[in-house]
Each structure stands twice: as C-alpha cells, then as structure tokens.
C-alpha positions, -999 to 999 in steps of 0.1 A, spaced: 320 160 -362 307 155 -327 330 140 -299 327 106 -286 314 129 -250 293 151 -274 276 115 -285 274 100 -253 253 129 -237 232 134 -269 221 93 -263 214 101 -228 194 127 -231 173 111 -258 167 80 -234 159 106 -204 134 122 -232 117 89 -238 117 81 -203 94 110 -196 72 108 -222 58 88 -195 50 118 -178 44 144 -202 17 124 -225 43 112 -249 54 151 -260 91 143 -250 89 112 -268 83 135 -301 110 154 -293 136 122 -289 125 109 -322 135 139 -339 168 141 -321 170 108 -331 168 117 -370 187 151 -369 215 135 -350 217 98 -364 244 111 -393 268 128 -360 267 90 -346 269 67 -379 298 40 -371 300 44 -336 289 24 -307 261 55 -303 242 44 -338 234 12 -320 216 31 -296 196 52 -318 182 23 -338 172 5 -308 154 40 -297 141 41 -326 129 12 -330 110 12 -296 96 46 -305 82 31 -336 72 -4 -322 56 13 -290 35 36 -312 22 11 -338 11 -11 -309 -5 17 -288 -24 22 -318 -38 -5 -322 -41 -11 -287 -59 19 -283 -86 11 -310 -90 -26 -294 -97 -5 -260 -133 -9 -274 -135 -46 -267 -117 -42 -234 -83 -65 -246 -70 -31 -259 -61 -22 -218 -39 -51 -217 -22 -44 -247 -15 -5 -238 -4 -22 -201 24 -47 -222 33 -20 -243 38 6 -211 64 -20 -196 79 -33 -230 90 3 -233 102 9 -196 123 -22 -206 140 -5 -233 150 25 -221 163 7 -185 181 -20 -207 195 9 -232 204 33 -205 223 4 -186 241 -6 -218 247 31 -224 263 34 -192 282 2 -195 301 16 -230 284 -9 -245 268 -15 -281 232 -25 -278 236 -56 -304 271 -71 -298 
C-alpha cells in the first residue's frame, strides 16, 4: 500500500506529465494515462482517486475532441476547436494542480 507522500508525488507527477504533453507532441500525455491506470488501485478511497478521475477524464475528453477537431480542420472550424480544447486542458491541469497543492479533493 502506497503512503499518503507516495500518492501525493505520484498525482504530481502525472499532472507535470500532462502538462508537457504540451511540449513533447502529447507522448507524456500517453505516459500519464497509463500511470493513471497502473496506479488508480494504490489511490482508491483517498482524496488522490479524485484526482485521477478528473485526469482522466481530461485525457479522454481532450482526445475525443482533438479528434474530431482535427478532422473538422478541413472546413477551417476544426482550428478553433483544437484552440478551446488546448486551453480547456491547461485549465485542468492549473485547476487540479492548485487543488492538489491545496490537499484538496477535486469534487467536494
């Protein structure tokens, strides 16, 4: 069973793995969402699982609507879809992180 420190760090450095996907093409953010699965049972009842379902969640919600974004790139309101989607995820991880470092559940 992994510490309450042991869970804190692992959240952290999921949301600094999603954070630069920004930078790395989205390879980190494949990396997070496993971490995400292999480590969900390690967090399951604490404050931490919260977390990981709201990661997950953005991981999921940002990818479905980058694809289709990207295919609507074709009749040019695709760009302003991927631009929504690029800040709807910075969101995320800046409101999660905050949370995070707060001690805070993301739903209360």
């Amino acid at each position: 069973m992994a510490t309450e420190e042991q869970n804190k760090s692992v959240t952290q450095i999921i949301y600094g793995l999603y954070a630069a996907g920004y930078f790395t093409g989205g390879l980190t953010s494949i990396a997070a969402i496993i971490m995400n699965y292999v480590k969900l049972q390690d967090v399951a009842g604490t404050m931490y699982e919260s977390h990981f379902r709201w990661q997950m969640r953005t991981f999921w919600f940002s990818f479905l609507w980058s694809v289709i974004s990207g295919i609507l790139c074709m009749i040019v309101v695709g760009i302003f879809g991927l631009i929504a989607v690029g800040i709807w995820v910075i969101y995320r991880i800046v409101v999660g992180w905050l949370k995070l470092s707060e001690g805070k559940p993301m739903y209360a």
